[in-house]
Structures are given as structure tokens and as C-alpha cells.
DOLOLO-453266 format. One record per residue: residue number from 1; x, y, z of N, C-alpha, C in turn. Coordinates in steps of 0.05 Angstrom, whole numbers. Last residue first. Layout:
% residues N
{k=NUM; n.X=X; n.Y=Y; n.Z=Z; ca.X=X; ca.Y=Y; ca.Z=Z; c.X=X; c.Y=Y; c.Z=Z} .
...
//
This chain:
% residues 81
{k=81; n.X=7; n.Y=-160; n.Z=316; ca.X=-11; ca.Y=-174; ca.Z=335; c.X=21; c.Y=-186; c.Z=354} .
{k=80; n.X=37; n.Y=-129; n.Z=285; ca.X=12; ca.Y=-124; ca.Z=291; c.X=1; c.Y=-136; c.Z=311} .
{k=79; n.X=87; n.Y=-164; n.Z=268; ca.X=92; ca.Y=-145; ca.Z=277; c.X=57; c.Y=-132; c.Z=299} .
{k=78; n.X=51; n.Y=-195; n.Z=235; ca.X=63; ca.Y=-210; ca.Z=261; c.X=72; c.Y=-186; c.Z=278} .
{k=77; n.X=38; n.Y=-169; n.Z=189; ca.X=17; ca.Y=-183; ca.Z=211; c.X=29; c.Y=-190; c.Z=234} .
{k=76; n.X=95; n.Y=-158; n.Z=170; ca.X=67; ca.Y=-146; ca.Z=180; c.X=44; c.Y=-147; c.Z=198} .
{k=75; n.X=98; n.Y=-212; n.Z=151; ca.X=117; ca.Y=-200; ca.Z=175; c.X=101; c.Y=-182; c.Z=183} .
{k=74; n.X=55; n.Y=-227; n.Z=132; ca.X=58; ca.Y=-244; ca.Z=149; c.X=76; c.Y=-230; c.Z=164} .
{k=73; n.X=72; n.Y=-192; n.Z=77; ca.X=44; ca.Y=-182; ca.Z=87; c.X=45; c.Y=-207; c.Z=116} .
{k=72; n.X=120; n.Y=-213; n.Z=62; ca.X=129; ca.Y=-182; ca.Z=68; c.X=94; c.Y=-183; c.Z=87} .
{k=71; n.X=111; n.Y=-268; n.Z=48; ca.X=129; ca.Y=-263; ca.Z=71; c.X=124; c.Y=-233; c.Z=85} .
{k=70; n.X=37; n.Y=-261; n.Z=24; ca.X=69; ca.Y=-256; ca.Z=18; c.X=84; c.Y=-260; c.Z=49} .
{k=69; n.X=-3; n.Y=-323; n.Z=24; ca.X=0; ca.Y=-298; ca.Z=27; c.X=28; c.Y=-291; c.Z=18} .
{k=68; n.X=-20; n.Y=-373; n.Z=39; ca.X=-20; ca.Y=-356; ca.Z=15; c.X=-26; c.Y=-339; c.Z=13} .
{k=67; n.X=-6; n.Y=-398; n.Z=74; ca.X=-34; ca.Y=-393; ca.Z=81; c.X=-37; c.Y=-379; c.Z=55} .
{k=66; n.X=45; n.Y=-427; n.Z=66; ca.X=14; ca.Y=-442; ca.Z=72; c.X=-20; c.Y=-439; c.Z=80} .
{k=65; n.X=67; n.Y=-388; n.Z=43; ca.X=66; ca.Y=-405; ca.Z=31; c.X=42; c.Y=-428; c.Z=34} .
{k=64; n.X=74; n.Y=-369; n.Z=107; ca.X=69; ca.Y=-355; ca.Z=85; c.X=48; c.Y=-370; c.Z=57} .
{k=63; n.X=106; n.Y=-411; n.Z=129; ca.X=74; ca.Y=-399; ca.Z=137; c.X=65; c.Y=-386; c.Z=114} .
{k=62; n.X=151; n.Y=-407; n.Z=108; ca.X=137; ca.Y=-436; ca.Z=97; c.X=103; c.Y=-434; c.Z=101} .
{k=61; n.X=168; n.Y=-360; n.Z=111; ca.X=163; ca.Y=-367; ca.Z=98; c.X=154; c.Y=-395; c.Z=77} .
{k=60; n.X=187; n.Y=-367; n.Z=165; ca.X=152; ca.Y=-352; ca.Z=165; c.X=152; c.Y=-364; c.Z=135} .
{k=59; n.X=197; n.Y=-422; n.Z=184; ca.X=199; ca.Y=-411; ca.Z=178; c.X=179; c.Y=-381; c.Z=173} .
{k=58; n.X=169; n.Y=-464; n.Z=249; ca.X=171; ca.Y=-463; ca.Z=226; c.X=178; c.Y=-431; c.Z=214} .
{k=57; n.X=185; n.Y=-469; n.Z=308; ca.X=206; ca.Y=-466; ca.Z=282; c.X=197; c.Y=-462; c.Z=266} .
{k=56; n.X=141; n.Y=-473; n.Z=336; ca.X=151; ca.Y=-494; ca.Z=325; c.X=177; c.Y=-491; c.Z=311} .
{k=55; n.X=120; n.Y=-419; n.Z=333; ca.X=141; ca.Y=-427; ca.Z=366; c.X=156; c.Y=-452; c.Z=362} .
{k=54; n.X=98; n.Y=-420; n.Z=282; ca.X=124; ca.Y=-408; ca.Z=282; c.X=135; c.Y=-411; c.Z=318} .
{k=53; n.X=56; n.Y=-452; n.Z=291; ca.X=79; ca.Y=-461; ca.Z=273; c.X=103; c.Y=-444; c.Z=280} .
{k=52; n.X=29; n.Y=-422; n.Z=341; ca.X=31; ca.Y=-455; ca.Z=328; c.X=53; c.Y=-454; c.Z=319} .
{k=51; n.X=6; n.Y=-382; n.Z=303; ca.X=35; ca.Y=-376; ca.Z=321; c.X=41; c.Y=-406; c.Z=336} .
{k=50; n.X=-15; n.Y=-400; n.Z=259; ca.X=7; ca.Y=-388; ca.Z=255; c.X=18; c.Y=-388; c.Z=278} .
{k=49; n.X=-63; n.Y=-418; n.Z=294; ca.X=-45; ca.Y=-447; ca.Z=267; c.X=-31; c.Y=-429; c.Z=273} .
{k=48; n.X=-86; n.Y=-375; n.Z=317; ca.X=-74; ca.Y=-399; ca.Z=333; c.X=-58; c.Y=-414; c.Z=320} .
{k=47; n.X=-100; n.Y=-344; n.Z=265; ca.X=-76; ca.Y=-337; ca.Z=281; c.X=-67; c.Y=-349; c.Z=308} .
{k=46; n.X=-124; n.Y=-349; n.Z=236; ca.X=-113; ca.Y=-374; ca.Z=230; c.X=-93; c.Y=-370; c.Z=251} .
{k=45; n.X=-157; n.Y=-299; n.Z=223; ca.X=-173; ca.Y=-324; ca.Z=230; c.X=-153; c.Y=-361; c.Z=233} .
{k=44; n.X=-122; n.Y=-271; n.Z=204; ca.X=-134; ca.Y=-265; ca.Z=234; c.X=-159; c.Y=-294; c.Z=234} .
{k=43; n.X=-114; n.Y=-274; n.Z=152; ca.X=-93; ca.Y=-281; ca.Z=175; c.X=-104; c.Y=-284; c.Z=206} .
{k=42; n.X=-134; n.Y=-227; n.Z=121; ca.X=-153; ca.Y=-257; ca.Z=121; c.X=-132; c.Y=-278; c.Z=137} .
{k=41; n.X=-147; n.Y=-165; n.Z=179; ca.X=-128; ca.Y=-187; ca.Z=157; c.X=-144; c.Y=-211; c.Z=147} .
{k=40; n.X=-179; n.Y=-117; n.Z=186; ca.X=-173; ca.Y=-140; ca.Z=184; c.X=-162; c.Y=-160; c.Z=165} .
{k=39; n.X=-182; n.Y=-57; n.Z=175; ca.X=-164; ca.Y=-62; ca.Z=197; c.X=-168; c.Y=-94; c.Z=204} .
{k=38; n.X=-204; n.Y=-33; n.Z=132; ca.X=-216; ca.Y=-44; ca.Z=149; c.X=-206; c.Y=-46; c.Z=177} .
{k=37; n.X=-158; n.Y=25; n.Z=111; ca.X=-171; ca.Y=-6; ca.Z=111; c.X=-191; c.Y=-20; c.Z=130} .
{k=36; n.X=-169; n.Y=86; n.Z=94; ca.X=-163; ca.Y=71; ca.Z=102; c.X=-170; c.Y=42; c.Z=102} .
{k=35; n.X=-151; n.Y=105; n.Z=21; ca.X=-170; ca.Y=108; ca.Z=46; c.X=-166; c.Y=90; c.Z=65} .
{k=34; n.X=-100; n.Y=156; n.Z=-10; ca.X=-113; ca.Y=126; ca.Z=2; c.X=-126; c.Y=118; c.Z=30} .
{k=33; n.X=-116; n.Y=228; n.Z=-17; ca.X=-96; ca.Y=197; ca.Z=-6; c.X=-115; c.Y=172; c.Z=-4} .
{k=32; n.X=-152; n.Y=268; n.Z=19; ca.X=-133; ca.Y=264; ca.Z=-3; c.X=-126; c.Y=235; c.Z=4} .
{k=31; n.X=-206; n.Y=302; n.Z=37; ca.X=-189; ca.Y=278; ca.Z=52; c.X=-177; c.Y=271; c.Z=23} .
{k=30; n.X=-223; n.Y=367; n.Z=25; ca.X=-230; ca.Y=342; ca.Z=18; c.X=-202; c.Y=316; c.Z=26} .
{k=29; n.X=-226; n.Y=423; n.Z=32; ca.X=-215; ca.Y=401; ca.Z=60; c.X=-229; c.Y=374; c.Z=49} .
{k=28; n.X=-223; n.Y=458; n.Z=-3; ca.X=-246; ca.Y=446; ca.Z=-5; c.X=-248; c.Y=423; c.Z=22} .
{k=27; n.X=-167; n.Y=468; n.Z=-1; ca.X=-184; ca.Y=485; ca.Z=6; c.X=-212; c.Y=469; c.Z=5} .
{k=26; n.X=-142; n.Y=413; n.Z=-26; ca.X=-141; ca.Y=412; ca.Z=2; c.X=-161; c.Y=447; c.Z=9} .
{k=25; n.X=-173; n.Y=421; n.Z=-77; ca.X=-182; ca.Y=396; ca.Z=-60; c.X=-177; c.Y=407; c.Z=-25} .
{k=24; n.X=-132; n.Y=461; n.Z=-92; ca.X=-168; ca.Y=460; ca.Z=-88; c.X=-181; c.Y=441; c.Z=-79} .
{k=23; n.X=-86; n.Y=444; n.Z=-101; ca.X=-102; ca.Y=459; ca.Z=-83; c.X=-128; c.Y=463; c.Z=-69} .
{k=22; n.X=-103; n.Y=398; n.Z=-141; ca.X=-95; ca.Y=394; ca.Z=-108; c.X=-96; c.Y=412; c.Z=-94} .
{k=21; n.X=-101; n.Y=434; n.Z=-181; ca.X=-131; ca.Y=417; ca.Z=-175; c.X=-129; c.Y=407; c.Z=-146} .
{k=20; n.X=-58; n.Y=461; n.Z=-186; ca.X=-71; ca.Y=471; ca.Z=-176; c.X=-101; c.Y=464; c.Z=-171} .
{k=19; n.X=-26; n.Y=420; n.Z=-197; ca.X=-19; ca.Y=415; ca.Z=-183; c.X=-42; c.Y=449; c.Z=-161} .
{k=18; n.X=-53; n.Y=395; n.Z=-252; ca.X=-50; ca.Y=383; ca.Z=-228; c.X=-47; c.Y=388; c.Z=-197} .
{k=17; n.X=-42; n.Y=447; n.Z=-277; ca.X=-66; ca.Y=442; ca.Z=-272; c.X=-57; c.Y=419; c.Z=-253} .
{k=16; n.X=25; n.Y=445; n.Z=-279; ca.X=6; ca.Y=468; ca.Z=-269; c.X=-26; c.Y=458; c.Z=-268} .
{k=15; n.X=29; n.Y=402; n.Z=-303; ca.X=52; ca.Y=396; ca.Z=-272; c.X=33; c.Y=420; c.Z=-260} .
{k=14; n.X=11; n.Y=415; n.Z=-353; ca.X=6; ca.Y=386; ca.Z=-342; c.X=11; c.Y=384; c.Z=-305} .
{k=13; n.X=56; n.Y=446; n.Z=-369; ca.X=20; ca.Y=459; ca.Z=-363; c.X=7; c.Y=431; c.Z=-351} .
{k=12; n.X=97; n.Y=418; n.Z=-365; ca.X=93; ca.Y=439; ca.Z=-350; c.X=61; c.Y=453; c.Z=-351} .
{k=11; n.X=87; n.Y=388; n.Z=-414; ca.X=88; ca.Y=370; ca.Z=-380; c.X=93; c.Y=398; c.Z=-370} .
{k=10; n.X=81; n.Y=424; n.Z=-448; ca.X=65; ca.Y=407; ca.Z=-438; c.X=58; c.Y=397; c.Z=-418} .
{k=9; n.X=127; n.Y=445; n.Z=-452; ca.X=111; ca.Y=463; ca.Z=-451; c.X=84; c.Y=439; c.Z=-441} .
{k=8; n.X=159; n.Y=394; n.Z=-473; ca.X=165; ca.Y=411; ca.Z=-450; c.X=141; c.Y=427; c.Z=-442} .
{k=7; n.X=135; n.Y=383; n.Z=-519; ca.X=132; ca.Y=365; ca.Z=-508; c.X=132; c.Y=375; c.Z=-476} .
{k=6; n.X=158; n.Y=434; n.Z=-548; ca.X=122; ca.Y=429; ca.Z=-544; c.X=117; c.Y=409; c.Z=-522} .
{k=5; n.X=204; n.Y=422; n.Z=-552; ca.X=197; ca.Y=439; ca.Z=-541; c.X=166; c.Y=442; c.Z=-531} .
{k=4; n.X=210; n.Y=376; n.Z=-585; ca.X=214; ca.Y=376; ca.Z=-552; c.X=203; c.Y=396; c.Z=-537} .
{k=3; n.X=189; n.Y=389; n.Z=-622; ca.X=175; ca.Y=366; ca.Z=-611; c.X=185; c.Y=377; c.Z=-584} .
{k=2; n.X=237; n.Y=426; n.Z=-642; ca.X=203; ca.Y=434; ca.Z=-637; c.X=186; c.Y=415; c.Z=-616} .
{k=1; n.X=273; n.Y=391; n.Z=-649; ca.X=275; ca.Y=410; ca.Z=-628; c.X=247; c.Y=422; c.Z=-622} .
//
């Protein structure tokens, strides 16, 4: 019961400095979060082959597979362009 209790007391002083270091970031107006991307795919250079294949029928996930990449990051792209 001790363990726990300590353990408790922990992740609550843990949940309190965290969550008052984020304050202070956003008073400091420091940009939080993941930074943005370039905004180019390694897709964008094949993107006559891809839409090629796929007016062809081909699956996305045969495209996928042939440019080696994921299905999920090719639906993405396709959605994009």
C-alpha cells in the first residue's frame, strides 16, 4: 500500500511539473508540436508512372508495393495531388 501510494504521489507531481513547463512554453509563445514538413513526397517524382498505373487499374496497393511505400502514405498522396 505504501508503494502505491508513493507511486501515486509521483505521477501526480510528474502530471504537475509537466504540465506547468507547458505553460511556460505557451507564455514564452514558443511554437509547441511537431514541425512542419517540407511539403514533398519521394512520390512526386513518379507521379506520371503512378497515375499511369492506377487509370490502368492497377491496385493502389500494387503501386504502393512498387514504389515502396505504405497504401495509408499513397492514399494520402493521391488525395493531395
Amino acid at each position: 500500500m505504501a508503494f502505491s501510494m508513493a507511486a501515486e504521489i509521483e505521477r501526480d507531481l510528474i502530471s504537475k511539473r509537466t504540465k506547468e513547463a507547458l505553460m511556460a512554453k505557451k507564455a514564452a509563445r514558443v511554437k509547441l508540436g511537431r514541425p512542419n514538413g517540407s511539403g514533398k513526397s519521394k512520390l512526386d517524382r513518379y507521379r506520371p508512372e503512378i497515375e499511369a498505373l492506377l487509370a490502368t487499374g492497377s491496385s493502389q496497393k500494387f503501386v504502393a508495393n512498387r514504389y515502396e511505400t505504405t497504401e495509408v502514405n499513397l492514399h494520402h498522396w493521391i488525395k493531395k495531388h
